[in-house]
C-alpha positions in Angstrom: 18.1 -18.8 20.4 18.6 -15.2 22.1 22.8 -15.5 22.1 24.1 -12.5 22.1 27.1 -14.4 19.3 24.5 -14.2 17.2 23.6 -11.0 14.6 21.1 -10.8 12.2 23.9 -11.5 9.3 24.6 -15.1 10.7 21.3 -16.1 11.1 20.6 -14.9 7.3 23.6 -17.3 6.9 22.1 -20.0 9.1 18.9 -20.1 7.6 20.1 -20.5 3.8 23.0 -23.0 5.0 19.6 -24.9 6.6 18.1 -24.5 3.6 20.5 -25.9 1.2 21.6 -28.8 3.4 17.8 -29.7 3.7 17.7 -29.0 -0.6 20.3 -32.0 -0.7 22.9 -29.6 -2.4 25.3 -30.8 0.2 27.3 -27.6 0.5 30.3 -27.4 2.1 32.1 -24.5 3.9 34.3 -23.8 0.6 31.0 -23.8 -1.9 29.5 -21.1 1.0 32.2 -19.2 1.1 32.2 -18.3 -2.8 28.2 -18.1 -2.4 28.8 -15.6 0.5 32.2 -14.2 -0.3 33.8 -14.7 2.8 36.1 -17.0 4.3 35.6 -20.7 4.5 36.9 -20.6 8.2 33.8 -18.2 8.5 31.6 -20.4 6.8 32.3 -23.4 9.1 32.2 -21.4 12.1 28.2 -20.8 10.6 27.6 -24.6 10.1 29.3 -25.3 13.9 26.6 -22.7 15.3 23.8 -24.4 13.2 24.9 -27.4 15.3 25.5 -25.9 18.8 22.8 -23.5 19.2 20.2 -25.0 16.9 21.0 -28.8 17.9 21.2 -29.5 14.1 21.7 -33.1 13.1 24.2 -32.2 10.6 26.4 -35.1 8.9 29.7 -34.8 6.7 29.5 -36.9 3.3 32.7 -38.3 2.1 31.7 -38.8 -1.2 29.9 -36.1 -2.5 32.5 -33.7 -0.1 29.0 -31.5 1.3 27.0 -31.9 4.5 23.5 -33.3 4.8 20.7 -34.1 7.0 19.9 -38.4 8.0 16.3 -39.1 6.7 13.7 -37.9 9.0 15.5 -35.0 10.6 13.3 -32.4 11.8 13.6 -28.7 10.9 15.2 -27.0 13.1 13.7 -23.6 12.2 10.0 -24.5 11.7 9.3 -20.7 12.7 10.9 -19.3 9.6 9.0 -21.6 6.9 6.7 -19.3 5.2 4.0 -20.6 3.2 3.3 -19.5 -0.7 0.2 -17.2 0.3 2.8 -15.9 2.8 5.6 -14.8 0.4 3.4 -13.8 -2.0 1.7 -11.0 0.3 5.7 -10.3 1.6 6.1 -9.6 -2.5 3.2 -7.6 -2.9 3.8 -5.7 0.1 7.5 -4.9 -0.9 6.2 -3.6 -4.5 3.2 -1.5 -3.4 4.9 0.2 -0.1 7.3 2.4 -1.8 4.5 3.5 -4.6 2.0 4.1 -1.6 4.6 5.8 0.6 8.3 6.3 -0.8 10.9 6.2 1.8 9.5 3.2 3.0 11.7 0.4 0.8 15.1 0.5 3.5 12.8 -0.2 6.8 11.0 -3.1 4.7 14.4 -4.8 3.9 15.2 -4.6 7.4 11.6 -6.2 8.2 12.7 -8.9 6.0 16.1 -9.2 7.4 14.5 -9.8 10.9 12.3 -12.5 9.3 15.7 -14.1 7.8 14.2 -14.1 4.6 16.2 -11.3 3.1 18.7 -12.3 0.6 16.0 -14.8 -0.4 13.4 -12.2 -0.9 15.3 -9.8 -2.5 18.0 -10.8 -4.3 15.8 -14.1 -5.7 16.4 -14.4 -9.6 13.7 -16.5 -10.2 10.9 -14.8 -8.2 6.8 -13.5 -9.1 8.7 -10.0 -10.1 8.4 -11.8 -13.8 5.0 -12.9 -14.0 3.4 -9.9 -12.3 3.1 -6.2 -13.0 1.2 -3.7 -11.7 -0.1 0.1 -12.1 -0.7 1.7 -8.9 -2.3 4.8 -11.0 -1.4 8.8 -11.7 0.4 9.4 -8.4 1.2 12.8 -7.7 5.2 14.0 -8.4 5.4 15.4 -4.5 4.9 12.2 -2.2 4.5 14.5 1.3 7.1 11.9 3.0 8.1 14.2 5.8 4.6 15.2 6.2 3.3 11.6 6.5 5.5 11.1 9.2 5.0 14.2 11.3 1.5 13.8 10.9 1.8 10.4 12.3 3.7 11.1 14.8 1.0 14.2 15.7 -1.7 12.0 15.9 0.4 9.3 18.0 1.1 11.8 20.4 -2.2 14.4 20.0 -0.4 17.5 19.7 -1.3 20.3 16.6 0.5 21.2 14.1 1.1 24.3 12.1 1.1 23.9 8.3 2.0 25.4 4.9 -0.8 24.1 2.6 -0.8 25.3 -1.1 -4.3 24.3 -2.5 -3.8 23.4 -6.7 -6.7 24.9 -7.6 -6.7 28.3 -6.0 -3.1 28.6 -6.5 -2.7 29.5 -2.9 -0.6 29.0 0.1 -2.3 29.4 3.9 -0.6 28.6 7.1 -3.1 26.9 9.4 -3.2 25.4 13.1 -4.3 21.9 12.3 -5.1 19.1 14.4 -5.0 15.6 12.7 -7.0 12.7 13.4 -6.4 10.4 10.6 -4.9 9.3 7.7 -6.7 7.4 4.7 -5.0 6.5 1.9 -7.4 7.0 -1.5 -7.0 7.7 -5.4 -3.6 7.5 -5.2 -2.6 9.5 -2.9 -3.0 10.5 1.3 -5.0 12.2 2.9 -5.4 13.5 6.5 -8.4 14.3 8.2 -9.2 17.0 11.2 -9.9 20.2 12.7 -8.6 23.2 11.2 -8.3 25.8 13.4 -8.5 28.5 10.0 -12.2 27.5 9.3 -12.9 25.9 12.6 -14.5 22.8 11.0 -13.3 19.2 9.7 -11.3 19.4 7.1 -9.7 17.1 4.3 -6.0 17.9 2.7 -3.7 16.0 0.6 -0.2 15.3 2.3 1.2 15.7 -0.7 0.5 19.6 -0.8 1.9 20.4 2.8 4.5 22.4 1.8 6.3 22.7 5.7 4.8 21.1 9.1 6.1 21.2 12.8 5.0 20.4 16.0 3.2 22.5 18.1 3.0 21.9 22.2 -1.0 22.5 22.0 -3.1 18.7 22.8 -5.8 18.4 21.3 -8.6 15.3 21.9 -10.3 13.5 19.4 -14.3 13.7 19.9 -15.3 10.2 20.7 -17.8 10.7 18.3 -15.3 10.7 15.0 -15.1 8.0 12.6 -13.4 8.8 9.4 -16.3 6.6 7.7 -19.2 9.5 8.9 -16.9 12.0 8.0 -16.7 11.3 4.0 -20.2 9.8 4.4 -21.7 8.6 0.6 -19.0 11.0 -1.2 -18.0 9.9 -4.5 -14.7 10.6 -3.5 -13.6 12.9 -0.4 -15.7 16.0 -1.2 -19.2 15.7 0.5 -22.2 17.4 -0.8 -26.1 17.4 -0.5 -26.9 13.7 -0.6 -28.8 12.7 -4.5 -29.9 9.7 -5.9 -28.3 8.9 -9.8 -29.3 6.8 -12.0 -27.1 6.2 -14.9 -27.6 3.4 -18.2 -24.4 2.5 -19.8 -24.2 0.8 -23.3 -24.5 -2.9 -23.6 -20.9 -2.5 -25.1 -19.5 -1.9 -21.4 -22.2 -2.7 -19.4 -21.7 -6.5 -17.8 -17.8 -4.7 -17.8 -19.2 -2.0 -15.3 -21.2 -4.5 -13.4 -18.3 -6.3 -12.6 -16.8 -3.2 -10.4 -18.0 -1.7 -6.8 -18.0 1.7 -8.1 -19.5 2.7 -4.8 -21.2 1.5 -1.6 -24.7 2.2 -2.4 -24.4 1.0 -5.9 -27.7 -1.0 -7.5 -27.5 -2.9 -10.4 -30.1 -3.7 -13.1 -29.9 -5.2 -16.7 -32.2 -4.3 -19.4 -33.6 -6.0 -22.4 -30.8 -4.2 -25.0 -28.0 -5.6 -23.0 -27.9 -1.9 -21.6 -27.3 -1.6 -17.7 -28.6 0.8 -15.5 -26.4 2.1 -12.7 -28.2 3.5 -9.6 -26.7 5.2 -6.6 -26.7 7.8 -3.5 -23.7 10.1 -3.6 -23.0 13.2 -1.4 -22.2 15.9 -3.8 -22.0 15.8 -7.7 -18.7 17.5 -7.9 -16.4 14.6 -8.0 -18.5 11.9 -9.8 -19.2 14.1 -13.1 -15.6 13.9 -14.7 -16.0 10.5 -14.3 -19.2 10.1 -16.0 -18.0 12.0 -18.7 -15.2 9.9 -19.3 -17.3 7.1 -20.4 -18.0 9.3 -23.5 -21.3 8.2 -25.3 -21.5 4.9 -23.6 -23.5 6.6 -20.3 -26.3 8.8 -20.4 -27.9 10.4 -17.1 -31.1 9.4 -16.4 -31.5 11.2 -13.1 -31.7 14.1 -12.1 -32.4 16.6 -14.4 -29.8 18.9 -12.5 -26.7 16.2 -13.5 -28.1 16.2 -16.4 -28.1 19.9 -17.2 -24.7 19.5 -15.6 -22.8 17.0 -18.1 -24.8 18.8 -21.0 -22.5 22.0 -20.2 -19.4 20.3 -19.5 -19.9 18.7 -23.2 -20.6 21.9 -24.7 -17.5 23.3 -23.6 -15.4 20.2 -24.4 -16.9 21.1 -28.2 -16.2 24.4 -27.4 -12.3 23.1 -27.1 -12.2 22.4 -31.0 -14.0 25.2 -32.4 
């Protein structure tokens, strides 16, 4: 079906003429061309190529003024008939791209145009938008768009880049020699692993805080030896640390609620008599996991080590400090 006749718009055409013939709506070219608003001398033209190029079986009925297919007609685009499952990941793919990476919403309508499912997809009244929600989390204001896609373009083509990075907490801005090798996508924001040529080491940033990025004509190679899995290791989150074994008991008011997540890889879980739970893991580094121990307020206490411990006692002190 490679005519050159053919654009994308008629075959959008084609397949929802298909579509309603096949419904029994029996449309006819001056119902199409109100759907469509165009001409009904376009619209026949539409319904001709269904028959010519796609050997449709299509009949005129009298009657009921609308064309239809005989009993037992086969489909004549079998290719385009997408399953539930299949729309459904289509729809959560066209609500989470644009939260994940904005700027993205315009190529996925074309992506859906090329699958002939556009005006379907899209512009469907009656579609999951209103029995689904969902909350992607606190995403940061600055989505690092252009930096996303020079830094996928770097690591496409292996060449360095040289960068503007302002770090939140330091309130600082460096420029750097950076050479990616790969972006993860994690709490709600990207990421990009690789050398920094500044501390000549691995090094983690957040897309989001590259402030300005171009191309440099340096190559660099990734070490065979790189996996992006070794480099964040048993981190809590992306910071790594000296590797310790925690052991947490949460409250039997939120504890078969806690079991029910995968908090981390190296979690172990075991009930006690109270109802209470105790939470045992191996993370590298502290840092990251003790705000989120102490958002579970008095339902968690630290049971090892004494260093976390010591740790979340002084972080509570100076909470109460907040309200003296």
């Amino acid at each position: 079906m490679n005519n050159p006749n053919l654009d994308r718009h008629v075959l959008v055409r084609m397949v929802q003429i298909d579509r309603q013939i096949r419904d029994g709506k029996y449309p006819n070219a001056n119902t199409l061309a109100k759907e469509f608003e165009l001409s009904p001398r376009t619209m026949q033209r539409d319904i001709e190529a269904l028959r010519d190029f796609l050997c449709a079986d299509i009949q005129y009925d009298a009657v009921k003024k609308g064309y239809y297919y005989p009993p037992g007609t086969p489909e004549v685009m079998p290719g385009l008939k997408l399953s539930d499952e299949e729309r459904f990941i289509l729809y959560l793919s066209e609500i989470a791209l644009p939260e994940i990476q904005p700027g993205t919403q315009k190529t996925f309508t074309k992506l859906l145009q090329k699958l002939y499912l556009a005006d379907e997809m899209i512009n469907s009244e009656e579609g999951l938008s209103s029995h689904l929600s969902f909350d992607f989390g606190k995403g940061k204001k600055a989505s690092g768009e252009k930096a996303f896609l020079a830094l996928r373009e770097a690591i496409n083509k292996k060449v360095s880049v040289k960068m503007t990075y302002y770090t939140a907490w330091g309130k600082e801005r460096s420029e750097r020699v950076f050479d990616p090798y790969h972006i993860r996508w994690t709490s709600s924001s990207w990421l990009v692993i690789g050398y920094c040529h500044l501390r000549k080491k691995l090094r983690i940033f957040a897309i989001s805080n590259i402030e300005k990025i171009e191309p440099t004509k340096e190559k660099f190679v990734i070490p065979k030896d790189f996996t992006p899995e070794d480099f964040i290791g048993n981190a809590w989150g992306i910071i790594k640390g000296e590797p310790t074994c925690i052991k947490l008991r949460f409250s039997d008011e939120i504890s078969e609620w806690i079991a029910q997540r995968k908090w981390h890889k190296t979690q172990e879980i075991e009930f006690n008599k109270d109802g209470s739970m105790n939470l045992s893991l191996t993370v590298d580094g502290l840092s990251e996991i003790i705000p989120w121990i102490l958002g579970w307020g008095k339902d968690v206490t630290v049971l090892e080590p004494p260093e976390l411990k010591e740790m979340i006692k002084d972080k509570a002190k100076k909470i109460l400090g907040n309200y003296d």
